[in-house]
C-alpha positions as CSV (number, residue, x, y, z in Angstrom):
1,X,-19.0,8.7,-43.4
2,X,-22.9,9.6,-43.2
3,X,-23.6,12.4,-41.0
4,X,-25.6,12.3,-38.3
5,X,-28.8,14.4,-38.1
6,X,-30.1,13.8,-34.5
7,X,-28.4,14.0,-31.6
8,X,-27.2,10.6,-29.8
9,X,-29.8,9.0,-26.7
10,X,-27.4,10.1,-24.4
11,X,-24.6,12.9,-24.3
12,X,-22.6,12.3,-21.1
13,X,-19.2,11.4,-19.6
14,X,-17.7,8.2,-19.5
15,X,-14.7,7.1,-17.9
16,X,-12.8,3.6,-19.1
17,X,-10.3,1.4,-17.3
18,X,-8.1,-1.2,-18.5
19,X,-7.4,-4.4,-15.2
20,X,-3.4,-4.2,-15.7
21,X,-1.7,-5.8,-13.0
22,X,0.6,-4.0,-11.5
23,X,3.3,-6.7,-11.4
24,X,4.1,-10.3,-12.7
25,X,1.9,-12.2,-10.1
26,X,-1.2,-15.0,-10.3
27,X,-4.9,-14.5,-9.6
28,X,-6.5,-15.4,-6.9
29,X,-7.9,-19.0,-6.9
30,X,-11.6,-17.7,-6.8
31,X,-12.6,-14.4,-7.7
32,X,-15.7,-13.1,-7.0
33,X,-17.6,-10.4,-9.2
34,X,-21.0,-10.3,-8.0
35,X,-20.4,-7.0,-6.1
36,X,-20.1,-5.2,-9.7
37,X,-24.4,-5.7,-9.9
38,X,-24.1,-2.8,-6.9
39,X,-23.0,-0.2,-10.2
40,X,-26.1,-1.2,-12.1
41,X,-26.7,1.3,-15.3
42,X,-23.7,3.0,-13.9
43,X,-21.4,0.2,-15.3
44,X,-22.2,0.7,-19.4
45,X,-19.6,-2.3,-20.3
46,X,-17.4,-5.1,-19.0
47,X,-15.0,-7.0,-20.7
48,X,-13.3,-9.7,-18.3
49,X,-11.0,-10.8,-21.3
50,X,-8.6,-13.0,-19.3
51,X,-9.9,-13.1,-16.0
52,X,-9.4,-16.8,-15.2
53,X,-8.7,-17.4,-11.5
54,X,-5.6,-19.0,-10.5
55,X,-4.1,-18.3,-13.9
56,X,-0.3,-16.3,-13.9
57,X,-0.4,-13.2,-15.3
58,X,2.2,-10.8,-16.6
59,X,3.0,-7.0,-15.6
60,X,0.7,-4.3,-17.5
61,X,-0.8,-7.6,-19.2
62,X,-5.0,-6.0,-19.9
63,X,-7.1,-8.4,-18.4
64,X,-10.3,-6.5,-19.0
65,X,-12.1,-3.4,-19.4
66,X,-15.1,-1.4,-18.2
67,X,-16.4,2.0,-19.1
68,X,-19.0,4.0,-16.3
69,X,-21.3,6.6,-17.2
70,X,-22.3,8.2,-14.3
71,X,-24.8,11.5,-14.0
72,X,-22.7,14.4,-12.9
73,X,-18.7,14.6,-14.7
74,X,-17.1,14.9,-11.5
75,X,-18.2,11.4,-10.7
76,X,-17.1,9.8,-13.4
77,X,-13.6,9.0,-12.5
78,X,-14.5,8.7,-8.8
79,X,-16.7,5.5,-10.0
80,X,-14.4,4.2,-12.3
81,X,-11.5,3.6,-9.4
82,X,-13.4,2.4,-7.0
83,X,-14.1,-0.2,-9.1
84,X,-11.0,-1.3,-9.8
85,X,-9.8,-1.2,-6.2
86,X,-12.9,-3.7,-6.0
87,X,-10.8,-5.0,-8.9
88,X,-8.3,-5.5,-6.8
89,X,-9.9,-6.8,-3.7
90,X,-11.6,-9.4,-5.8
91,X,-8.4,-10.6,-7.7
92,X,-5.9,-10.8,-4.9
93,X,-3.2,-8.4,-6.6
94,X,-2.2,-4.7,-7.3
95,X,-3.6,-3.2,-10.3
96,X,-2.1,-0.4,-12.5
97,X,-3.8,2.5,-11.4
């Protein structure tokens, strides 16, 4: 692998999350994501792999992902669950957490 010579546009934290329910169950019948504009360059990546609404879904089965990059370390992880309790709001069942 080449080496890299410069140092990368930004050296930072990032926390990641996998959407896991946290039991067999089904998604809500709508689900609503607009509210994830609010994280703006906070939220780096999203991933709603199987995030159909009404569809059943299976226990620990990863729906999506997202990974936060927020200024200061200590907020990192504070970001990254209160999204997924939005998460969990939005879907209409308990996520791993």
């Amino acid at each position: 692998m080449p080496i890299r010579e410069e140092l990368p546009k930004y050296a930072g934290y990032v926390s990641a999350r996998n959407i896991m329910p946290d039991h067999d169950a089904a998604l809500a019948d709508s689900v609503d994501l607009s509210w994830l504009r609010e994280y703006g360059e906070q939220l780096i990546d999203y991933d709603p792999h199987r995030l159909n609404p009404g569809s059943p879904v299976r226990r620990r089965e990863i729906l999506g992902r997202y990974h936060v990059r927020p200024e200061p370390f200590a907020e990192a992880n504070t970001v990254a669950n209160a999204i997924l309790g939005h998460f969990e709001k939005s879907m209409g069942i308990a996520l791993v957490q």
